[in-house]
C-alpha positions in Angstrom: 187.5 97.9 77.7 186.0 96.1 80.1 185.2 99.0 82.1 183.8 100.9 79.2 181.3 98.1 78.9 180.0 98.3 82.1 179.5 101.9 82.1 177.3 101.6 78.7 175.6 98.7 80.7 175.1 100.9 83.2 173.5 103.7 81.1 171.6 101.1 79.4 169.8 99.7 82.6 169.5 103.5 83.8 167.4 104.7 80.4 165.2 101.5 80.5 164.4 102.4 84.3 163.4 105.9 83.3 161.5 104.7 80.6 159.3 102.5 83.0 159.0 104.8 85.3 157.3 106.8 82.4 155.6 104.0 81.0 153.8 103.2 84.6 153.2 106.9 85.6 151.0 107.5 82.6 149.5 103.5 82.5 145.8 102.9 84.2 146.1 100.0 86.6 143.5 97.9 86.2 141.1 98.2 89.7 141.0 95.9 92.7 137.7 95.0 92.1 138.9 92.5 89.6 136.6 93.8 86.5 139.3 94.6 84.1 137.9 98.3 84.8 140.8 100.8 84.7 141.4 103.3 86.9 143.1 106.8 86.4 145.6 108.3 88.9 143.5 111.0 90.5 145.4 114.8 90.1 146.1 116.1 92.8 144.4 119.9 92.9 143.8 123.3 94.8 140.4 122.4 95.5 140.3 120.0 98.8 138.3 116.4 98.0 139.0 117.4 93.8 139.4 114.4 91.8 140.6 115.5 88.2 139.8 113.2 85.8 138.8 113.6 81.4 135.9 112.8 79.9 137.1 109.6 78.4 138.0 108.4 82.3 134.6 109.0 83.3 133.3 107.4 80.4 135.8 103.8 80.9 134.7 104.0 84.3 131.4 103.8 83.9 129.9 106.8 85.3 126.4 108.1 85.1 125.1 111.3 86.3 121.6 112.5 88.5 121.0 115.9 88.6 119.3 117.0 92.2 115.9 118.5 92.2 114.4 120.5 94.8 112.7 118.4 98.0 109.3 118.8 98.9 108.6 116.7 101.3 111.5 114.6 103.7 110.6 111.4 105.5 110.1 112.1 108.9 109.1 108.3 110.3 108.2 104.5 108.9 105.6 102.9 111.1 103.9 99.4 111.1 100.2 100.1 109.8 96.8 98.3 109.2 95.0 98.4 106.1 91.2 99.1 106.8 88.2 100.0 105.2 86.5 103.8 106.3 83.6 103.6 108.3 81.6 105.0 105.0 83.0 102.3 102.4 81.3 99.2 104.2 78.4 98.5 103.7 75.6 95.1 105.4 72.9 93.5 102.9 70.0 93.2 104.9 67.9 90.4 104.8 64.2 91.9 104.6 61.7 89.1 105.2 61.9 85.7 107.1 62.5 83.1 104.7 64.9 80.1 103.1 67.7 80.2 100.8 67.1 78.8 97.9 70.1 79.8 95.7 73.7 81.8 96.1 75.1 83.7 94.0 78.2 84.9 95.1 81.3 83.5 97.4 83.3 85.3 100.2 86.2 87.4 99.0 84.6 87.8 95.3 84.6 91.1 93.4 80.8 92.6 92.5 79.3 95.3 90.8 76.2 97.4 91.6 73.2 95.9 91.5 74.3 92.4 91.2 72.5 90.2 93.1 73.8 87.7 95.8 70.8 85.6 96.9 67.8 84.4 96.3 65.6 83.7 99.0 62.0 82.4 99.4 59.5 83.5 102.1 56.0 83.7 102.9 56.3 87.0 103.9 56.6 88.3 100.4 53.8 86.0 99.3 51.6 87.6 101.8 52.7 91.1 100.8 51.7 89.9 97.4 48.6 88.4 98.3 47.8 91.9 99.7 48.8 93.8 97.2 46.5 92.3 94.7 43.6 92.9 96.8 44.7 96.5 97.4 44.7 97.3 94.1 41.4 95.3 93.3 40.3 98.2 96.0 41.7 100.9 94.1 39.8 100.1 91.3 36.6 99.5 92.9 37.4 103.3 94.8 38.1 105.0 91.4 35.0 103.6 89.6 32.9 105.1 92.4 34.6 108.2 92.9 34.1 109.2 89.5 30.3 107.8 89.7 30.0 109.9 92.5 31.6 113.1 91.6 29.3 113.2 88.6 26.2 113.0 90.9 27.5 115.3 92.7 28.0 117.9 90.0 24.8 117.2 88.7 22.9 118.0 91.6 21.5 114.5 92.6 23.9 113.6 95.7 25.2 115.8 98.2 28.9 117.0 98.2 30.0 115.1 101.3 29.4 112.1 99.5 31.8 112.7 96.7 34.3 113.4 99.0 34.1 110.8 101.0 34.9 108.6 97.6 37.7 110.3 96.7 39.3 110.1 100.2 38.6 106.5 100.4 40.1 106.7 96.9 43.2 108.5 97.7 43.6 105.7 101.1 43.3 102.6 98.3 45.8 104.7 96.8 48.5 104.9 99.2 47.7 101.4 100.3 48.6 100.6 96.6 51.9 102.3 96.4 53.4 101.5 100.1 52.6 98.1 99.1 54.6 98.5 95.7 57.4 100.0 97.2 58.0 97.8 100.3 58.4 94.6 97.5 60.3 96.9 94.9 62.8 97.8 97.8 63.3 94.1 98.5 63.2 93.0 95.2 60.5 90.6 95.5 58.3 89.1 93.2 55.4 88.7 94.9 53.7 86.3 92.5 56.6 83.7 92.9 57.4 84.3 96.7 60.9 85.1 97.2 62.9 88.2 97.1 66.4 89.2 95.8 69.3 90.2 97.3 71.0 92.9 95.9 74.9 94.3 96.0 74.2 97.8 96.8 77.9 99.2 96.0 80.7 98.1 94.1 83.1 96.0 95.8 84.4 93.2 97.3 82.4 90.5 99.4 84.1 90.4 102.9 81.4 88.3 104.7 79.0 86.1 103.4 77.1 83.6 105.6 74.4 82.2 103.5 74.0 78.5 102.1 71.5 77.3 100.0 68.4 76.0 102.7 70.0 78.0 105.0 67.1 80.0 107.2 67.3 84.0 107.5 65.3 85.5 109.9 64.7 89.2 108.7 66.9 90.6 111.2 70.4 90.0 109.9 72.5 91.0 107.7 74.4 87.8 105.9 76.6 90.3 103.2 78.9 92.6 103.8 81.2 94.6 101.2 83.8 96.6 101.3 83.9 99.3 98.7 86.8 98.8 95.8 89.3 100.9 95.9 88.6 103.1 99.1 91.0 102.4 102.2 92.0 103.5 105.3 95.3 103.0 107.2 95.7 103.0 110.9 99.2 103.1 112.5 100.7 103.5 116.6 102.2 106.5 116.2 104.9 106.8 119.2 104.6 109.3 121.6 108.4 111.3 120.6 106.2 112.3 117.3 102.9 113.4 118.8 103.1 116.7 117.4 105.3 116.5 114.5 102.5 114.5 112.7 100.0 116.7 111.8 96.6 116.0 109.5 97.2 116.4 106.0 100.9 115.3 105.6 101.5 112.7 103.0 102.1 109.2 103.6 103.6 106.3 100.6 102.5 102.5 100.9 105.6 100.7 99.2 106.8 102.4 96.2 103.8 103.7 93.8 100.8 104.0 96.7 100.6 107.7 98.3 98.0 108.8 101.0 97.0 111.5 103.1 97.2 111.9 107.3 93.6 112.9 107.9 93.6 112.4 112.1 96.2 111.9 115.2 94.4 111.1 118.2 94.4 113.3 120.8 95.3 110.7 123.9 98.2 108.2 124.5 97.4 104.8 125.2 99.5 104.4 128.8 100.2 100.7 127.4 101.7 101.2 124.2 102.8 105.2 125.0 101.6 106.0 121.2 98.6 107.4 120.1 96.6 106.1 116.4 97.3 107.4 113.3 94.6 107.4 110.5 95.5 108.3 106.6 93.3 107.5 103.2 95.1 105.8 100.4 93.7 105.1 97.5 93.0 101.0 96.3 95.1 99.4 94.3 98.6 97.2 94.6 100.9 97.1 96.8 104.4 96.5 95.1 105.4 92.5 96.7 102.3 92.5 98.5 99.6 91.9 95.8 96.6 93.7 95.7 95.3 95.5 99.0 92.7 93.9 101.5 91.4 95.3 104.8 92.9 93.3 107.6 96.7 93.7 105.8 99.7 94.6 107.5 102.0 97.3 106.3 104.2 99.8 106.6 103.4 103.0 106.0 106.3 106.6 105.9 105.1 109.7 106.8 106.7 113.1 105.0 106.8 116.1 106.4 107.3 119.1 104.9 111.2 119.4 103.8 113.2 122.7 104.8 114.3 125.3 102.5 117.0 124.3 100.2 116.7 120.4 100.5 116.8 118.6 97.5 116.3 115.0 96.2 119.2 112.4 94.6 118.9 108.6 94.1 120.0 106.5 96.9 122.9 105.7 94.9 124.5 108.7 94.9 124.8 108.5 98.6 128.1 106.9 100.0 130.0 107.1 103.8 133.7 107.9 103.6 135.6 108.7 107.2 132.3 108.2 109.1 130.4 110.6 107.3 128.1 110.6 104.1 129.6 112.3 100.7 128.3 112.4 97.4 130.1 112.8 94.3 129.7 116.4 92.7 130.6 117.3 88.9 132.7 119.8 88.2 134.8 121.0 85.4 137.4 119.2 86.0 136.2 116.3 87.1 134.8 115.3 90.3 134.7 116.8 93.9 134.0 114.7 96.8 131.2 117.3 98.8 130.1 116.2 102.5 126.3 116.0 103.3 123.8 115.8 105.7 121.2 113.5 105.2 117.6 113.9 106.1 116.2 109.9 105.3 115.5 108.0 102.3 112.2 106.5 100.5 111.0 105.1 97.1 114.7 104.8 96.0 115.6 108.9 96.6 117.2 110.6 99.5 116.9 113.5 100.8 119.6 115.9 101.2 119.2 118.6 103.9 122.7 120.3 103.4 126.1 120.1 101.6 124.2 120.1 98.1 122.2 122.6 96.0 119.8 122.4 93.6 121.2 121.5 89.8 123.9 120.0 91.0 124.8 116.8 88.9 125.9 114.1 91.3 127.5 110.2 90.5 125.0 107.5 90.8 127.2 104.7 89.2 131.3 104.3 89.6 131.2 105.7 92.9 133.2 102.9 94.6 135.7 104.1 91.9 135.5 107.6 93.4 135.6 106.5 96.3 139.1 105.1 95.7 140.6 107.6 94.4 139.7 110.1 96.7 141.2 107.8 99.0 144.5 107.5 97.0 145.0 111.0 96.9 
């Protein structure tokens, strides 16, 4: 009897082991990563780096899809840059005439619009011009009377020609004295009645120097404004001699994550100091993602792009992950998953760029990948 016990026992404990065995060969163990996430055994296939898993495992785990898109470009450097304005985009106010400050109207570092003005400034100068004016035009009138007194003698018989024509050329001389006159006050913006003169933002922009106080003296000679035009830049980078020749004018160039550019020069020496020769690209104005908006004197960093080879293409950073030494992305397939080596030609703005190992339309993991990762190693 007592043997006949232990043999049921025996089967007993037997079934039960079986059973668990079962039980754990079809469970999902919950992952090391300790997020209550589970992970499925990966199926061993045919297909070497093949990670079988259903579409309800991909969906408990978590992971999302990028499909890769042809490459246009691939980042060939990052360099340290200087923002700066073109040569064409600053501009000096001149101060015209000799005279005092009486009033300011704008502040270094403040945005202005055409025309505005910036100054006022008082000077004898323009009250002379004024002066002068008036009397020139008191002699244009006096001129125009007698030509046309003149010229009616003169068709009538009763003067000679000559005469009449010396009126209208002293005429046409009160005339010209007239309009230089004019012009020379308009271009100042002077009122020569009060004495003073205006000055005026000639461009749209922002005031970078401005070295006038109120009773301040200007001398006619300087120039106490300058502004840099809004939203035209320049960048200006070392660009080290082992690229001298792979950078070439018109390649594009990104300033943080939304600001793209052009390459419009490499100089053609090498400084023997620094063994790199200047880079110069336009970028258009605006800001500068963690670094506000853009000023000229700003330091930066700047990527150039060259031209990416045939059959590159373009995934999110996150798709990208090293395994054995080596980078691998995650590829889709029927089945599940295969685990596809690449070669990796640099990164910007959150994509990489893939130079082999990929094609284009193929959809790659960009979430759950440490998951992948896992069980490609368990395998």
């Amino acid at each position: 009897m007592r043997q006949n016990r232990n043999l049921i026992v025996a089967g007993v404990v037997t079934l039960a082991a079986v059973l668990a065995g079962m039980w754990w060969v079809n469970a999902l163990p919950i992952a090391n990563g300790g997020d209550g996430a589970a992970l499925p055994a990966a199926v061993a296939t045919s297909s070497p780096g093949a990670i079988a898993l259903s579409e309800d495992q991909i969906a408990r785990l978590g992971i999302s899809l990028a499909t890769a898109a042809q490459a246009d470009v691939v980042p060939l450097a990052s360099l340290p840059a200087m923002i700066v304005p073109p040569p064409n985009a600053r501009v000096a106010v001149a101060a015209t005439f000799a005279g005092v400050v009486t009033r300011t109207l704008v502040i270094e570092g403040e945005a202005v619009r055409r025309g505005q003005p910036l100054a006022i400034i008082a000077s004898r100068d323009v009250l002379m011009m004024g002066a002068d004016l008036a009397r020139a035009r008191a002699r244009l009138g006096f001129a125009q009377a007698n030509a046309g007194r003149l010229g009616q003698l003169s068709r009538e018989g009763v003067i000679a020609g000559s005469r009449a024509d010396e009126a209208h050329a002293v005429l046409r001389e009160a005339q010209v004295d007239v309009s230089e006159k004019g012009r020379i006050l308009a271009r100042a913006n002077a009122s020569g009645g009060a004495g003073t003169y205006t000055l005026i933002a000639p461009i749209s922009g922002r005031v970078t120097t401005a070295s006038l106080q109120a009773g301040s003296p200007v001398d006619g000679t300087s120039a106490p404004y300058v502004i840099d035009a809004a939203d035209r830049y320049e960048v200006e980078a070392q660009l080290p001699e082992r690229l001298i020749g792979s950078v070439k004018p018109g390649m594009a160039i990104r300033l943080g994550e939304s600001i793209s550019g052009t390459v419009t020069s490499v100089g053609a020496t090498l400084d023997p100091m620094t063994r790199s020769s200047m880079l110069k690209a336009t970028i258009a104005g605006g800001t500068t993602p963690g670094q506000g908006a853009m000023a000229a004197g700003r330091a930066t960093t700047i990527v150039v792009f060259a031209p990416a080879p045939a059959g590159a293409v373009v995934v999110p950073v996150a798709a990208v992950t090293s395994t054995n030494g080596g980078d691998v992305v995650f590829v889709r397939t029927s089945a599940g998953f295969a685990s596809r080596s690449i070669v990796r030609g640099g990164s910007s703005g959150g994509s990489a760029v893939i130079l082999s190992g990929l094609a284009r339309g193929d959809r790659v993991a960009i979430s759950g990948t440490s998951e992948l990762k896992s069980l490609a190693v368990g395998r």
